[in-house]
matplotlib code that plots the C-alpha trace (Angstrom):
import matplotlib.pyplot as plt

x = [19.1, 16.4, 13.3, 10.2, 6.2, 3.6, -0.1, -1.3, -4.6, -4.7, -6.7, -5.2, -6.7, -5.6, -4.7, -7.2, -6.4, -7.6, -10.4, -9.9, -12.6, -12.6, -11.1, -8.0, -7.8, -7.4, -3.1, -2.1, -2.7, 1.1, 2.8, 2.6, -0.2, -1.6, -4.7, -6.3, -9.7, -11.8, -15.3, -13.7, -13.9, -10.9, -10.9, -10.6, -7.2, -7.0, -4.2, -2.3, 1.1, 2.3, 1.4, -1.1, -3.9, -6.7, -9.4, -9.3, -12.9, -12.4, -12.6, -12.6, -10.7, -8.9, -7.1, -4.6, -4.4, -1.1, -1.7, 1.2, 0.3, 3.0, 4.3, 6.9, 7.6, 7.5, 8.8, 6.3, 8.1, 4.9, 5.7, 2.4, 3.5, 7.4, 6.4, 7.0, 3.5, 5.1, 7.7, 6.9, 10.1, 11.7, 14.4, 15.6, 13.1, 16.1, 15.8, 12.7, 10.9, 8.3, 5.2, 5.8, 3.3, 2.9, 2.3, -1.0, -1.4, -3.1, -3.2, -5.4, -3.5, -5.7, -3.5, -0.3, 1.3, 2.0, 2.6, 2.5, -0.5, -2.3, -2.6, -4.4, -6.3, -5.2, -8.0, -7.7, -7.2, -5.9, -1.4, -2.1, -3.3, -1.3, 0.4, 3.6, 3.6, 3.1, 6.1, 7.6, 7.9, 6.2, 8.1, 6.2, 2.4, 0.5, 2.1, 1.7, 4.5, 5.3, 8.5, 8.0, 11.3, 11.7, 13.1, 16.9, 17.4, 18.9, 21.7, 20.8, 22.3, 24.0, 22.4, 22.9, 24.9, 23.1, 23.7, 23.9, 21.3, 20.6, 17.6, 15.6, 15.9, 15.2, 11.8, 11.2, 9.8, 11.0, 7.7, -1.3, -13.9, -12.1, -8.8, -6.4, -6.6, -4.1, -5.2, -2.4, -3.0, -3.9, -3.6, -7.0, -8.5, -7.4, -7.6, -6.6, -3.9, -1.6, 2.0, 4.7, 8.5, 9.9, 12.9, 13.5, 16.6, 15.4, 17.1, 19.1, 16.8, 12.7, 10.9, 8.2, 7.5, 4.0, 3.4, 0.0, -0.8, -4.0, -5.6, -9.2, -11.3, -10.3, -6.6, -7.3, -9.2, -5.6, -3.9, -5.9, -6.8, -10.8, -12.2, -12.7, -16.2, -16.5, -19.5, -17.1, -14.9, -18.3, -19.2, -15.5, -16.6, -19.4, -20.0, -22.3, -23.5, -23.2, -20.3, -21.4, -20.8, -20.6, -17.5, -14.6]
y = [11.8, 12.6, 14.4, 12.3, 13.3, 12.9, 14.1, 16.8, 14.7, 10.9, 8.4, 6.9, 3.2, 1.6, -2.0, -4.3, -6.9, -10.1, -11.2, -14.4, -16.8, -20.5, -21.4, -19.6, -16.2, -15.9, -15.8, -12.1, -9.8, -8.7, -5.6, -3.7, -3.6, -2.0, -2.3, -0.9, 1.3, 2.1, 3.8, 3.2, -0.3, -2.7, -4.4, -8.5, -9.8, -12.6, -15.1, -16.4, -17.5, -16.7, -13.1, -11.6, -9.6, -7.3, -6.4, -2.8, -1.5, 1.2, 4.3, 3.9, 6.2, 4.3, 4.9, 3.1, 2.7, 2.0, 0.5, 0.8, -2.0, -1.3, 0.6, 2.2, 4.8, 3.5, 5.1, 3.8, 4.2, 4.3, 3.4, 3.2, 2.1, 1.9, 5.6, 7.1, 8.3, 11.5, 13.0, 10.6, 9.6, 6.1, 4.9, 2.2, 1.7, 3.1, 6.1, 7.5, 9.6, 8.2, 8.3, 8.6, 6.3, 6.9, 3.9, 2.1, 4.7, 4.1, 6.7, 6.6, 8.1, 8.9, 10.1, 11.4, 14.2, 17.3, 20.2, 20.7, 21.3, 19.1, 15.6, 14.5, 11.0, 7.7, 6.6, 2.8, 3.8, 2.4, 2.2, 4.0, 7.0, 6.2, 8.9, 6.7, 6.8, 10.8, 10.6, 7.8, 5.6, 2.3, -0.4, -1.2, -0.7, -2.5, -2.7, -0.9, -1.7, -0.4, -1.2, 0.1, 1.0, 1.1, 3.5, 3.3, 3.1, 6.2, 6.5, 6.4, 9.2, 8.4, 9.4, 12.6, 12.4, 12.2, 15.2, 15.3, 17.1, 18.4, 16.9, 20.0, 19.7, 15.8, 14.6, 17.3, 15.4, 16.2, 16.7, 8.4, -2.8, -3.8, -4.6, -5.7, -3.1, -3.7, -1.2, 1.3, 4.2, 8.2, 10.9, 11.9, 15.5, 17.6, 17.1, 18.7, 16.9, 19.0, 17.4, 18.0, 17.3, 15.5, 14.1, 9.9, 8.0, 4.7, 1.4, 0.3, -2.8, -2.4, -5.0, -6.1, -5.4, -5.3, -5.3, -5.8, -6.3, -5.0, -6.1, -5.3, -8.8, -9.9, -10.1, -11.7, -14.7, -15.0, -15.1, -18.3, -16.1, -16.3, -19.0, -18.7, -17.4, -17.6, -19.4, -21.6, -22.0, -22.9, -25.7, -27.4, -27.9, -29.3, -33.1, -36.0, -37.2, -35.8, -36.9, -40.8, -39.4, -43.8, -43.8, -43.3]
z = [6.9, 3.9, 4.0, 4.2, 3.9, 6.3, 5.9, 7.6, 8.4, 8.7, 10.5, 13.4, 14.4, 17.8, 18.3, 19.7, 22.2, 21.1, 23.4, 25.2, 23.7, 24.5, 20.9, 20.2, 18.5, 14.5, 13.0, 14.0, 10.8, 9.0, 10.9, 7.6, 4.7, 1.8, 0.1, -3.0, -2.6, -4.8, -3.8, -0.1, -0.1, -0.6, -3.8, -3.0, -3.8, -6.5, -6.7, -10.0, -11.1, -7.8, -8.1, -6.0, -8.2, -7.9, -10.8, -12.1, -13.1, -16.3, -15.4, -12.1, -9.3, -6.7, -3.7, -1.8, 2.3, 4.0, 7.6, 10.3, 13.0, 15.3, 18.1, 16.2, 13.3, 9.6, 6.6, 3.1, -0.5, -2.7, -6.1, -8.7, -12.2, -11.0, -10.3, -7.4, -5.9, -4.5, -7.5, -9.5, -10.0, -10.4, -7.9, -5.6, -2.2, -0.4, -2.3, -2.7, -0.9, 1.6, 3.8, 7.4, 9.1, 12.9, 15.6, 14.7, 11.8, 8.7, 6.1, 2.5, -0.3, -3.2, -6.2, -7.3, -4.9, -7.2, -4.8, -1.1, -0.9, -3.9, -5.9, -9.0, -8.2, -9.5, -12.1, -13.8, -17.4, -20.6, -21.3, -23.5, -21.7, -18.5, -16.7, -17.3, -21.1, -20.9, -18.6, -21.1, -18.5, -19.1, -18.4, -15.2, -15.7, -13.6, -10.6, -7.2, -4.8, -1.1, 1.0, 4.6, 6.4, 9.9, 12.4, 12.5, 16.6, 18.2, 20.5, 24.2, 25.8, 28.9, 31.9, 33.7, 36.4, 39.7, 42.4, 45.7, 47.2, 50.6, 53.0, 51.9, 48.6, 48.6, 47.5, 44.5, 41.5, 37.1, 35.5, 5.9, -26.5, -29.3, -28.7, -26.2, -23.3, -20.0, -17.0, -16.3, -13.8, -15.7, -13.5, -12.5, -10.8, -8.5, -4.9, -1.6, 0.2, 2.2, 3.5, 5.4, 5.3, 8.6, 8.9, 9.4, 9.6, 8.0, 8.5, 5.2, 3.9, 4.6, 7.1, 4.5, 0.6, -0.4, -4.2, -5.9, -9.6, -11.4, -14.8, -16.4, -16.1, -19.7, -18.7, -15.7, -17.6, -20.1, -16.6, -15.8, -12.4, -14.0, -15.5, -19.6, -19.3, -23.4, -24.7, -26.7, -23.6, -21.8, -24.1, -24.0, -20.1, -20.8, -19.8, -20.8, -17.5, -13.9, -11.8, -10.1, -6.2, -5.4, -8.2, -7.2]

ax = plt.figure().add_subplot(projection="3d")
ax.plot(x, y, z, "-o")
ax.set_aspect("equal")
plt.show()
């Protein structure tokens, strides 16, 4: 059983029911998810190449929120950059070390843990000046990646056996530009974020693997994810006469 981290302070959001309207209720949201913040807003996820995308701004801090949606305990391996968010280490999902997420619990992490007490904030910056190439780890800018674990289930002790009890005693009751430039995450100011080690016995393969990728716009366009917004690409588009709508 390994150590695991859980803030000290973390917003805790309930479940709501869905109301019973005549038409039926929207597809249930996924039991686990994680989005990228960035001036507390989640950044809209873009989809290319079967990859799912969203667009870093230069310069820019961001945060990212893990949301627990059910009734149950959830370990989070964080990885930013194939880093790991807390020791920044790079291991298996099995292996690192993770958030603790309580029932309904959603947490906002907003940088790299570097103490017990501290963390430096993730900030959109160039490879060059990524935290992985100080570490001389680079082989997976770009990439933000959490594998929540579940609870392994815990022996049920057997009951207690019952005792027999006079008719007195009955009744008694128990009582978380110029060149070619590809975002990578730099490791940003200080901020206070106090955490705590508990201990969780995961399960040994996580219930759902959430992995984002980020790009500045002009990467996104070579991805095909934008459109070509050049003037020259512009032009190429360009047609004689408007579409006929009575032609088919």
């Amino acid at each position: 059983m390994r150590p695991r981290f859980a803030p000290l302070a973390a917003l805790v959001f309930a479940a709501l029911p869905c109301a019973p309207p005549a038409r039926a209720c929207a597809p249930p949201a996924p039991d686990y998810t994680m989005e990228i913040l960035v001036g507390g807003r989640p950044l809209s996820l873009l989809a290319g190449d079967g990859a799912s995308y969203v667009e870093a701004a230069r310069g820019s801090e961001y945060s990212i929120r893990l949301t627990n949606r059910t009734g149950a305990r959830v370990a989070a391996a964080l990885s930013v950059d194939g880093l790991n968010v807390i020791d920044a280490n790079r291991t298996t999902a099995r292996e690192a070390r993770k958030w603790i997420l309580e029932p309904w619990q959603s947490i906002t992490l907003d940088g790299w843990q570097v103490s017990s007490e501290a963390a430096r904030r993730f900030v959109f910056t160039t490879e060059e000046k990524s935290y992985g190439a100080w570490l001389g780890r680079t082989g997976d800018l770009g990439v933000i990646s959490a594998a929540f674990f579940r609870e392994r289930a815990r022996p049920v002790a057997p009951p207690a056996p019952i005792e027999k009890k006079s008719a007195a005693e009955m009744g008694q009751a128990p009582s978380a530009r110029q060149k070619d430039e590809y975002a990578a995450t730099g490791i940003g100011q200080r901020v206070d974020h106090r955490v705590i080690e508990v201990d969780f016995d995961e399960e040994a393969s996580p219930a759902r693997v959430v992995t984002l990728r980020y790009e500045y716009h002009e990467a996104l366009v070579k991805l095909g994810v934008f459109p070509d917004e050049r003037p020259l690409a512009r032009r190429e588009r360009a047609t004689g006469f408007a579409p006929d709508p009575f032609m088919k």
